[in-house]
C-alpha positions as CSV (number, residue, x, y, z in Angstrom):
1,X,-134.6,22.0,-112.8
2,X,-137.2,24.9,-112.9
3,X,-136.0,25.9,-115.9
4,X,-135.7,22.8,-117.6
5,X,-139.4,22.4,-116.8
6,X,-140.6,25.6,-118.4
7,X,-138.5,24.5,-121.3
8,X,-140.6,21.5,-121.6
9,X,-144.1,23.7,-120.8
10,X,-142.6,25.9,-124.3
11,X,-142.3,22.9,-126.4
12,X,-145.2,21.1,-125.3
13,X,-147.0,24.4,-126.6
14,X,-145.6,24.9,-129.5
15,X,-146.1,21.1,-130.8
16,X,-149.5,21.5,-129.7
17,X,-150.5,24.8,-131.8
18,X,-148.6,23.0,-134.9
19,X,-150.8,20.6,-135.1
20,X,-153.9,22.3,-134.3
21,X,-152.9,25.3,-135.8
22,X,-150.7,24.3,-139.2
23,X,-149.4,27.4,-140.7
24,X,-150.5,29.9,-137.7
25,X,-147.4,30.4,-136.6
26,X,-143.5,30.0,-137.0
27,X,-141.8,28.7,-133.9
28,X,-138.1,30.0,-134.6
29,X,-135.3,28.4,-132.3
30,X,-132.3,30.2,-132.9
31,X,-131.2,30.0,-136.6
32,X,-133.7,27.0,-137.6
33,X,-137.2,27.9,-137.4
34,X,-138.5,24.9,-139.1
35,X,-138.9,21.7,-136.8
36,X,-137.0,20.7,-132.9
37,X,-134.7,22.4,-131.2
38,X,-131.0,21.4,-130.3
39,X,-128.8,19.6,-133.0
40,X,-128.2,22.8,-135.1
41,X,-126.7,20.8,-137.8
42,X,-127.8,20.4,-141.4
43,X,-127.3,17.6,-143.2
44,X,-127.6,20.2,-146.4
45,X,-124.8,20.1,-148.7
46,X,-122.2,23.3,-148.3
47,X,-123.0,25.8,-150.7
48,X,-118.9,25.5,-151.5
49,X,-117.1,23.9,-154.4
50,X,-114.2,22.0,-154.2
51,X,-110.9,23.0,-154.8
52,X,-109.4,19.7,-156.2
53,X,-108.2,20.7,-159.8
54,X,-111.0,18.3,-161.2
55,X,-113.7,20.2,-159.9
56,X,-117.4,19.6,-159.2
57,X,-116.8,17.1,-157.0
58,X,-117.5,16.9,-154.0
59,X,-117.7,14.2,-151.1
60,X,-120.7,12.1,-150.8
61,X,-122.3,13.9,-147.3
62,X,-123.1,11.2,-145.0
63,X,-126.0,9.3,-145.5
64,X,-127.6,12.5,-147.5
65,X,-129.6,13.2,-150.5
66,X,-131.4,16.6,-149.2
67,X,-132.5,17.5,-152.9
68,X,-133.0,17.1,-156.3
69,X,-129.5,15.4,-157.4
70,X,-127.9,15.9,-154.0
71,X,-126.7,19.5,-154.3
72,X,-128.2,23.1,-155.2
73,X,-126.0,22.7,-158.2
74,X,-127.5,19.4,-160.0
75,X,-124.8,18.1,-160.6
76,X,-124.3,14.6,-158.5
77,X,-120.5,13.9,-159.1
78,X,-119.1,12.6,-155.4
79,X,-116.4,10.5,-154.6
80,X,-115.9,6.7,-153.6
81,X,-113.3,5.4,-150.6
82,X,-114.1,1.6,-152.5
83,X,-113.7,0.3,-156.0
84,X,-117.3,-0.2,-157.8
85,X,-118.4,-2.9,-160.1
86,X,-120.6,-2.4,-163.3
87,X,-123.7,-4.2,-162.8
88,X,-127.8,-4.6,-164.3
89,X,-131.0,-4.9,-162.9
90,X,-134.5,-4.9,-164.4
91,X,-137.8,-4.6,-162.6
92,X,-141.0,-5.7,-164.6
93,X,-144.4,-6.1,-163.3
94,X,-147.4,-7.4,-165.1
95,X,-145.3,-8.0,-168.5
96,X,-144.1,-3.9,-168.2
97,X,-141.2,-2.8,-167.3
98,X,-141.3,-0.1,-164.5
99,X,-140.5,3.8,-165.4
100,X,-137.7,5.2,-163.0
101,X,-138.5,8.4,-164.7
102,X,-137.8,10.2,-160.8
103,X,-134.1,9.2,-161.3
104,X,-132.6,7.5,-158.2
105,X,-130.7,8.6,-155.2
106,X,-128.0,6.8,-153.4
107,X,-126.0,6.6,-150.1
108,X,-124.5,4.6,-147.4
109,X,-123.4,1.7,-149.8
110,X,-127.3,1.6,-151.7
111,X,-129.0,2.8,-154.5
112,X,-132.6,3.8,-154.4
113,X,-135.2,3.8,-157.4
114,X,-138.7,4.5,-157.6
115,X,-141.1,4.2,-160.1
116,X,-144.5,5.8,-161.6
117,X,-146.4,3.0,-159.7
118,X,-144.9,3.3,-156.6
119,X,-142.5,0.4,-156.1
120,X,-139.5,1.5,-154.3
121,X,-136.6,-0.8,-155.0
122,X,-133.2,-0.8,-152.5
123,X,-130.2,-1.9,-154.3
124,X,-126.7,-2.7,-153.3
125,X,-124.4,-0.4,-154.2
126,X,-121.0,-2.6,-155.3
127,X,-123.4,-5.5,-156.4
128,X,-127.1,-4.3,-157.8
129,X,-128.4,-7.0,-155.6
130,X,-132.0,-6.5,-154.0
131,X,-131.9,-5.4,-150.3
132,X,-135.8,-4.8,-149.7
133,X,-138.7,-3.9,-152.3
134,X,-141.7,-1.8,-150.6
135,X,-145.0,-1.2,-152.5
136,X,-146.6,2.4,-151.5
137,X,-149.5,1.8,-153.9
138,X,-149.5,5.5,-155.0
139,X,-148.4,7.5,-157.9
140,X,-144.9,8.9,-157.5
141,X,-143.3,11.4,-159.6
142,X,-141.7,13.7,-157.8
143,X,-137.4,13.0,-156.9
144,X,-136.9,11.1,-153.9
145,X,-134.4,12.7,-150.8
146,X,-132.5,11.2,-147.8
147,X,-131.9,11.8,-144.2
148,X,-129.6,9.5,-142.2
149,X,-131.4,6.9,-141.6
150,X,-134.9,7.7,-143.6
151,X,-135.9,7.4,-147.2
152,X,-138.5,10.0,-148.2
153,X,-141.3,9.9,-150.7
154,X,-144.0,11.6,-152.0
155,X,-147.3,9.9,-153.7
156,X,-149.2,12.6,-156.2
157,X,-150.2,12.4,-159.8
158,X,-150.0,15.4,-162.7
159,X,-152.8,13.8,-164.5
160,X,-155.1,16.2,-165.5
161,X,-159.1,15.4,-165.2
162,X,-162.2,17.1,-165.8
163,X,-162.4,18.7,-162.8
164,X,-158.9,20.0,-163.1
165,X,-160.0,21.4,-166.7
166,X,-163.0,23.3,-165.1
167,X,-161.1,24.2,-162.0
168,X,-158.3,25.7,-164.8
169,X,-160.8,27.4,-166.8
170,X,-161.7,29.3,-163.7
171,X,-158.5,29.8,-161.9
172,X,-155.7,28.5,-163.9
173,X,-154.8,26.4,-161.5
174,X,-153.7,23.2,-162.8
175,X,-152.2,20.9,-160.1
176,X,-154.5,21.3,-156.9
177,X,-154.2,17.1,-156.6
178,X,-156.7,14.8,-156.4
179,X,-157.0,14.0,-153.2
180,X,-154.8,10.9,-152.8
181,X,-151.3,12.9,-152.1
182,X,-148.9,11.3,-148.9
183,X,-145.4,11.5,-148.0
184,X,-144.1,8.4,-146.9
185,X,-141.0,7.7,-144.6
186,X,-138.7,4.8,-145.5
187,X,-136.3,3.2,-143.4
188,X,-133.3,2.5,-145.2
189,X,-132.3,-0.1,-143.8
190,X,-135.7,-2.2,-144.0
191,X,-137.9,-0.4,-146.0
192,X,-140.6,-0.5,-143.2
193,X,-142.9,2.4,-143.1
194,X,-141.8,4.6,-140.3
195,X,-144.9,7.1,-140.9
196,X,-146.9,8.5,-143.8
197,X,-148.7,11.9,-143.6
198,X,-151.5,13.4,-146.3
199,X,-151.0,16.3,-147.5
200,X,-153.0,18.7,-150.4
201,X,-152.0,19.8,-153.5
202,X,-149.8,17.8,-155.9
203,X,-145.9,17.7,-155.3
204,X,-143.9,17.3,-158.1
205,X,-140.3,18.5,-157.6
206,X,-138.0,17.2,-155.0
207,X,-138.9,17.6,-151.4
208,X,-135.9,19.3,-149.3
209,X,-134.0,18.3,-146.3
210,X,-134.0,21.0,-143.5
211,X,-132.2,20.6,-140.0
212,X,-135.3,19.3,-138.4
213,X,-138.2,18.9,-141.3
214,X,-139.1,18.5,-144.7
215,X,-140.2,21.1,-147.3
216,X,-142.3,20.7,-149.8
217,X,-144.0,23.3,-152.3
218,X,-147.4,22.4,-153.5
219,X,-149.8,22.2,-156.1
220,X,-152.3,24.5,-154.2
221,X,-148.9,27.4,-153.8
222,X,-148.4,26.2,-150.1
223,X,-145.5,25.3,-148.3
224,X,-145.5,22.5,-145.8
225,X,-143.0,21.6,-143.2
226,X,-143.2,18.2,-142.0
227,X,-141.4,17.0,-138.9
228,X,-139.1,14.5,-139.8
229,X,-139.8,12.9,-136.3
230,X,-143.2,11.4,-137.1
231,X,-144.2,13.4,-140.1
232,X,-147.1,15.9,-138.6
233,X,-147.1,19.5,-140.3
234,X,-145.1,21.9,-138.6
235,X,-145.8,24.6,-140.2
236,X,-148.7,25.3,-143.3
237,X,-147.0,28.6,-145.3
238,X,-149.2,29.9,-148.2
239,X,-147.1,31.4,-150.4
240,X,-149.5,31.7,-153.4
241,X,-152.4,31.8,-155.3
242,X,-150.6,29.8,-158.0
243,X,-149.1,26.3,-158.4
244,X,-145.8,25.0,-157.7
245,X,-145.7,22.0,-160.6
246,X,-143.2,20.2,-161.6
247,X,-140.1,22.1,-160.4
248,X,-138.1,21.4,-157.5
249,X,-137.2,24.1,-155.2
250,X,-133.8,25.8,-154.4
251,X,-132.6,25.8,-150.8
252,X,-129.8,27.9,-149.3
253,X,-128.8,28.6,-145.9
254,X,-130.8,31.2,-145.1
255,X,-133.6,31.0,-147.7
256,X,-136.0,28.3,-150.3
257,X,-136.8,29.7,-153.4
258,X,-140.0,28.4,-154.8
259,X,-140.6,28.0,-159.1
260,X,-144.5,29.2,-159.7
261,X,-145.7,27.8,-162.7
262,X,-149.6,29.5,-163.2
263,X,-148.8,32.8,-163.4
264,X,-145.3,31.9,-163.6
265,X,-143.3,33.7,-161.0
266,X,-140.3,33.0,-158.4
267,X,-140.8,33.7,-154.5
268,X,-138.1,33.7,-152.2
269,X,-139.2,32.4,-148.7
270,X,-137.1,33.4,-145.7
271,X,-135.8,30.7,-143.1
272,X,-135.8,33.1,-139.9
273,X,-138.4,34.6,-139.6
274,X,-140.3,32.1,-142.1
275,X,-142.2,34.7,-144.4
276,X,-142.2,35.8,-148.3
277,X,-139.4,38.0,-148.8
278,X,-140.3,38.9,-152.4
279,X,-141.3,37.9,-156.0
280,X,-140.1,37.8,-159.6
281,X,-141.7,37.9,-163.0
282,X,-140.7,39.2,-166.2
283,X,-143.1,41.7,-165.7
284,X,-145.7,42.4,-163.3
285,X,-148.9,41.6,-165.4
286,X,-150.9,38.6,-163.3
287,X,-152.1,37.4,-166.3
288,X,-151.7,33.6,-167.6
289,X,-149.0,35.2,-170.1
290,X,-145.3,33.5,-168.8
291,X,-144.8,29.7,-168.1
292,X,-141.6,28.9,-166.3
293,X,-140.3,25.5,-167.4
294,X,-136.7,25.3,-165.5
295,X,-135.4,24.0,-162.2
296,X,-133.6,27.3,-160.2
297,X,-130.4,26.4,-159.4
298,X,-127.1,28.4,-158.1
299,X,-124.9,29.7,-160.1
300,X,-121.7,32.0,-159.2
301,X,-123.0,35.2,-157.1
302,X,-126.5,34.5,-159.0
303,X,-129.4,32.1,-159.4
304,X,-130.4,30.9,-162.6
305,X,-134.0,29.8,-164.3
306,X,-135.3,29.5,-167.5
307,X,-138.8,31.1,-168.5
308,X,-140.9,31.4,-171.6
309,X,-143.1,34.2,-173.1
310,X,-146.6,32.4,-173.8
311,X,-147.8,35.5,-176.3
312,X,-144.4,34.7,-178.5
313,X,-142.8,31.4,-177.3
314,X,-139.7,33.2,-176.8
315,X,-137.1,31.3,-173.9
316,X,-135.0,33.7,-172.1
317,X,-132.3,32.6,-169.2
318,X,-132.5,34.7,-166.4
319,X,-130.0,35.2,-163.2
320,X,-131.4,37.1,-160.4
321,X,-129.6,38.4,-157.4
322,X,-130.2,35.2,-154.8
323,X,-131.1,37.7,-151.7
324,X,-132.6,41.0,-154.1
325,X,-134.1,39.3,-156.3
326,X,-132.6,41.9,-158.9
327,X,-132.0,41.1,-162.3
328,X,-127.9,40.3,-162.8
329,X,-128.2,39.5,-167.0
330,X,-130.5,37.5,-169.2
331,X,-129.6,35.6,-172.1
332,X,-132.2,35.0,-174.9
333,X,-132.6,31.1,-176.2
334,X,-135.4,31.5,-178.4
335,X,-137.7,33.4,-180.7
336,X,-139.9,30.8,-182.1
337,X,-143.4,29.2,-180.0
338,X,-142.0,26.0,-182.1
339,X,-139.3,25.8,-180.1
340,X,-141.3,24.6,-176.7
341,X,-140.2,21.9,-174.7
342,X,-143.1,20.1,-173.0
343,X,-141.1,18.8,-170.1
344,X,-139.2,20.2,-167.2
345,X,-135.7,21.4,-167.8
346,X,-132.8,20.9,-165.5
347,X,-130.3,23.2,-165.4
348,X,-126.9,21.6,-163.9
349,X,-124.0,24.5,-162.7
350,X,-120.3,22.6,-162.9
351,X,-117.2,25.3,-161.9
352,X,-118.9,28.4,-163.1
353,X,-120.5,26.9,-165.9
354,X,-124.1,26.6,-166.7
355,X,-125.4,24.1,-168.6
356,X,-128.6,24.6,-170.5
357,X,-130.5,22.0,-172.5
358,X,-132.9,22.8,-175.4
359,X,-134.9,20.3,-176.3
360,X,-136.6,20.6,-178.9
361,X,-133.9,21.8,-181.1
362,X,-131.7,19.1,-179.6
363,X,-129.1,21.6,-178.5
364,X,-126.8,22.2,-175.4
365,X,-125.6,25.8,-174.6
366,X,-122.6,25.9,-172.0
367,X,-122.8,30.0,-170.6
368,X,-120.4,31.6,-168.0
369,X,-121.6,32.8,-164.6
370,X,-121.8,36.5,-166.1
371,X,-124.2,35.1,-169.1
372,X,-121.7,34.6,-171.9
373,X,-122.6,32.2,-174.3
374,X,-119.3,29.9,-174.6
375,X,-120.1,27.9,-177.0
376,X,-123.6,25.7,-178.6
377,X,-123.4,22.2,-179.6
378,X,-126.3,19.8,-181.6
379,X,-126.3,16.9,-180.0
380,X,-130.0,15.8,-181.2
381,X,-132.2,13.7,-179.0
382,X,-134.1,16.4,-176.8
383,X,-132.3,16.7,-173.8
384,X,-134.2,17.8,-170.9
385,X,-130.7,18.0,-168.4
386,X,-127.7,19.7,-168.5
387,X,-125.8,16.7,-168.0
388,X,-123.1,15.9,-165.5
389,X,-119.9,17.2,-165.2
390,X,-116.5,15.6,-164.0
391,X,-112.8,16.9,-165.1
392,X,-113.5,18.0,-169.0
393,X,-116.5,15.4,-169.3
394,X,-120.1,16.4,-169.9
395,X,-122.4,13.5,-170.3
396,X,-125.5,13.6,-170.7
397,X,-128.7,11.3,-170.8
398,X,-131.9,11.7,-173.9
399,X,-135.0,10.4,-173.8
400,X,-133.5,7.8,-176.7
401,X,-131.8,5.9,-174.2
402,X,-128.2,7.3,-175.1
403,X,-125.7,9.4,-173.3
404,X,-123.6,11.8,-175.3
405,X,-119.8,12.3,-173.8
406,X,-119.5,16.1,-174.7
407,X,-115.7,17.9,-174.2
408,X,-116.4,20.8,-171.8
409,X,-113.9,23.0,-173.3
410,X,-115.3,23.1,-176.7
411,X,-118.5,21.4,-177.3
412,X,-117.5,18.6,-179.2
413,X,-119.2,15.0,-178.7
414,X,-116.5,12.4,-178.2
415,X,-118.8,9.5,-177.8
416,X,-122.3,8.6,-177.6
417,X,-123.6,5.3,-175.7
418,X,-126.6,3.8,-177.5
419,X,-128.7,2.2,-174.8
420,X,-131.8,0.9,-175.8
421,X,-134.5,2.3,-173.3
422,X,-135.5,5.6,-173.0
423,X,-134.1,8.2,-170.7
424,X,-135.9,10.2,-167.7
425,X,-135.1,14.3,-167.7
426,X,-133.2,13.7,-164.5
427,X,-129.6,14.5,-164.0
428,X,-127.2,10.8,-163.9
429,X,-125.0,10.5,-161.0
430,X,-121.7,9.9,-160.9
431,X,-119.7,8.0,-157.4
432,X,-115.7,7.4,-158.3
433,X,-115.6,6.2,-162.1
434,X,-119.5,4.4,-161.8
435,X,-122.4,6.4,-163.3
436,X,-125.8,5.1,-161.9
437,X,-129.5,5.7,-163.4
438,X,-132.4,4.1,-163.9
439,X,-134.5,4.1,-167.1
440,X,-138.8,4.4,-168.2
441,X,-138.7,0.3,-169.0
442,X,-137.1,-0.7,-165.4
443,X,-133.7,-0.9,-165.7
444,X,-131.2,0.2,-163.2
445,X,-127.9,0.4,-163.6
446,X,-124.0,1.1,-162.4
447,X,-121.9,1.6,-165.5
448,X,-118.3,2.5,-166.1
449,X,-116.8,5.7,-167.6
450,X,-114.8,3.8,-169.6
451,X,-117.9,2.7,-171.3
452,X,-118.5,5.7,-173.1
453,X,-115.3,5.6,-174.5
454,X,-111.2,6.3,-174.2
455,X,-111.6,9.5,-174.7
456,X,-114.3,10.3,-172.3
457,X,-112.5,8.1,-169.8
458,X,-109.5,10.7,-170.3
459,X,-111.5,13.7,-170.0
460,X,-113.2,12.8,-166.4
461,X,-109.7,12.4,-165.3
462,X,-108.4,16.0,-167.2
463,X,-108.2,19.2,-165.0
464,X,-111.2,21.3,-166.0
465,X,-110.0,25.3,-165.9
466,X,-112.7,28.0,-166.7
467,X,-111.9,30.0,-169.4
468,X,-113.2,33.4,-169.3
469,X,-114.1,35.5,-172.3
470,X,-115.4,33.7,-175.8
471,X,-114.8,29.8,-176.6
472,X,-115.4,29.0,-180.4
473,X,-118.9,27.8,-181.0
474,X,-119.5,23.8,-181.3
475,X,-121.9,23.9,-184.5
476,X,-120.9,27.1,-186.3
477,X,-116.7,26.8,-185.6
478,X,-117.3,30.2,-185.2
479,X,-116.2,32.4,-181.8
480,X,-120.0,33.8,-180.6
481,X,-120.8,37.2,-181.1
């Protein structure tokens, strides 16, 4: 009994400093230093693969979405215990239809969108038919994420005023916010408000799901823990004098890695003890001269990211060493400023296979884990994804509304779906034979395989094996050099 009591004298404590004290210190329980103590389980998805022949998938967790597209990979491919029937919704307010540009998430038998405005829409998963529809009256860009029981969102806007101008002309800071930033928690089952929490500096990228909090990287280079119990800030880290924009960060077991957009940069935070454990740039100038435009995600022993020189718009694909932060290869993309995207990129990893859009030559590069290109294929349209990945299938969403069925093994497009709305840059997921995204004139929708064709309907279903060592290239018919 005494020592129950001091227990509860400890905790009392430490909740109390939190919230007086956000960001003063790190209470560290064991091996989860962000939130409560007791249940030491995550409801992150294992940083394992599967080993069904198909590969990529994976089993939907349950009642998870603890990042952007459900895995560190980006590449939401899960299975389904129940058939799935292809159905359409649209959501139009005031004569417009509503931009799910944020892409949706989904679990426990519903599908989630949210849009620009901040209309969050709970759909049935088998049917399409409306469970609830909340209205946050709030800007929301950023990807939404999913506990067991509790939808998560986060209210901020990228716009850019006058006073961010001045504020960039004498920091180069872009995305401070304006003010007006929450995250919201969602029931799932209702949609009532459980709590809602301000926060500063604009949030972008996905939030992610820790053991006992949220984390989210900021606008202002901070990065906040919120208690998933009632939503006050655990812990206030600043990383940086910088901005995290419109990338989503990278979690791991024992560490998040954050994507720093002015000066462009990459910091890996530690977990236990929660601290900066160091920093990567393509060199160590602090001037305004690199602008990282990709999502980091895992790929075999390494993690991947895209940056670009700002002096001579060159793109170049780096892999870093996940706990060194050493340099493991680069691949150039690039040698022409023409060639920059204005958007976020996504990069999706499927079986040791990274998947690189270029956008604004309309390519798609596939390269191996040790930075090989495999093979390049024009498929037009500016992709901003990699795609996703089941069996031998690649498909992949453009801003045109279409999704291009691409062969793994070679390149080649085998079909292309002409929808007639335009696309977000977010990954499309994939549960059993039923792809489900939402598009920017608010529809949402559940659509067969088959639907892009006989042949792409095969190629889910075909064994995907990883060739090592040169495929022949897509465009040229030629094996790379």
């Amino acid at each position: 009994m005494k020592h129950g009591f001091t227990r509860i004298l400890w905790l009392t404590a430490f909740w109390t400093l939190g919230v007086l004290f956000p960001g003063q210190i790190s209470p560290v329980w064991g091996s989860s230093p962000m939130g409560f103590p007791d249940d030491p389980s995550s409801s992150r998805i294992p940083e394992t693969r599967s080993e069904d022949p198909i590969g990529s998938v994976v089993p939907l967790p349950p009642d998870t979405w603890p990042a952007e597209s459900g895995n560190p990979f980006h590449n939401p491919v899960f299975l389904s215990q129940t058939p799935l029937s292809e159905w359409t919704r649209q959501f139009s307010r005031n004569g417009a239809g509503e931009d799910f540009s944020s892409g949706i998430v989904t679990s426990s038998g519903r599908v989630f969108a949210v849009s620009t405005t901040g209309h969050v829409e709970a759909l049935d998963v088998s049917s399409g038919r409306s469970l609830w529809h909340v209205r946050l009256e709030a800007p929301v860009h950023a990807p939404m994420i999913l506990s067991k029981r509790i939808l998560y969102v986060v209210s901020s806007s990228p716009s850019i005023t006058l006073d961010h101008l001045l504020l960039y002309t004498r920091t180069r800071h872009l995305l401070r916010g304006d003010g007006s930033e929450r995250v919201w928690a969602l029931s799932q089952r209702s949609g009532r408000i459980l709590w809602t929490q301000k926060i500063s500096g604009a949030v972008l990228g996905s939030p992610l799901l820790e053991p006992h909090t949220i984390a989210l990287a900021t606008g202002s280079g901070h990065l906040l823990f919120l208690s998933r119990q009632d939503g006050h800030i655990v812990v206030d880290l600043p990383v940086s004098d910088g901005s995290f924009g419109w990338a989503s960060p990278l979690d791991s077991s024992d560490a998040i890695y954050l994507a720093q957009e002015n000066p462009p940069m990459i910091d890996r935070v530690t977990k236990s003890p929660l601290k900066t454990d160091w920093r990567f740039a393509l060199s160590n100038t602090t001037t305004y001269d690199r602008f990282f435009i990709g999502d980091p995600v895992l790929t075999g022993e390494g993690m991947a990211t895209v940056f670009r020189k700002k002096d001579s718009g060159a793109m170049v694909l780096v892999s870093l060493d996940p706990v060194t932060g050493r340099i493991l290869w680069t691949l150039s993309l690039s040698d022409s400023s023409k060639d920059i995207p204005e958007e976020m990129l996504t990069l999706v990893d499927a079986d040791g296979v990274l998947y690189v859009p270029l956008p604004e030559k309309g390519d798609l590069l596939a390269v191996s884990d040790s930075g090989q290109l495999l093979w390049k294929s024009h498929i037009g349209g500016s992709p901003h994804t990699g795609g996703t990945a089941v069996g031998r299938l690649l498909f992949v969403p453009l801003p045109s509304g279409h999704i291009v069925a691409i062969d793994r093994k070679s390149g080649q497009k085998v079909h292309e779906w002409k929808g007639k709305s335009p696309l977000g840059p977010r990954s499309l997921s994939l549960i059993g034979s039923m792809i489900f995204f939402a598009d920017r004139k608010g529809e949402v929708r559940a659509m067969d395989l088959s639907t892009l064709g006989e042949k792409a309907d095969l190629l889910s279903r075909t064994p995907f094996l990883n060739a090592k060592g040169p495929l022949k290239d897509a465009v040229k018919g030629k094996p790379n050099e």
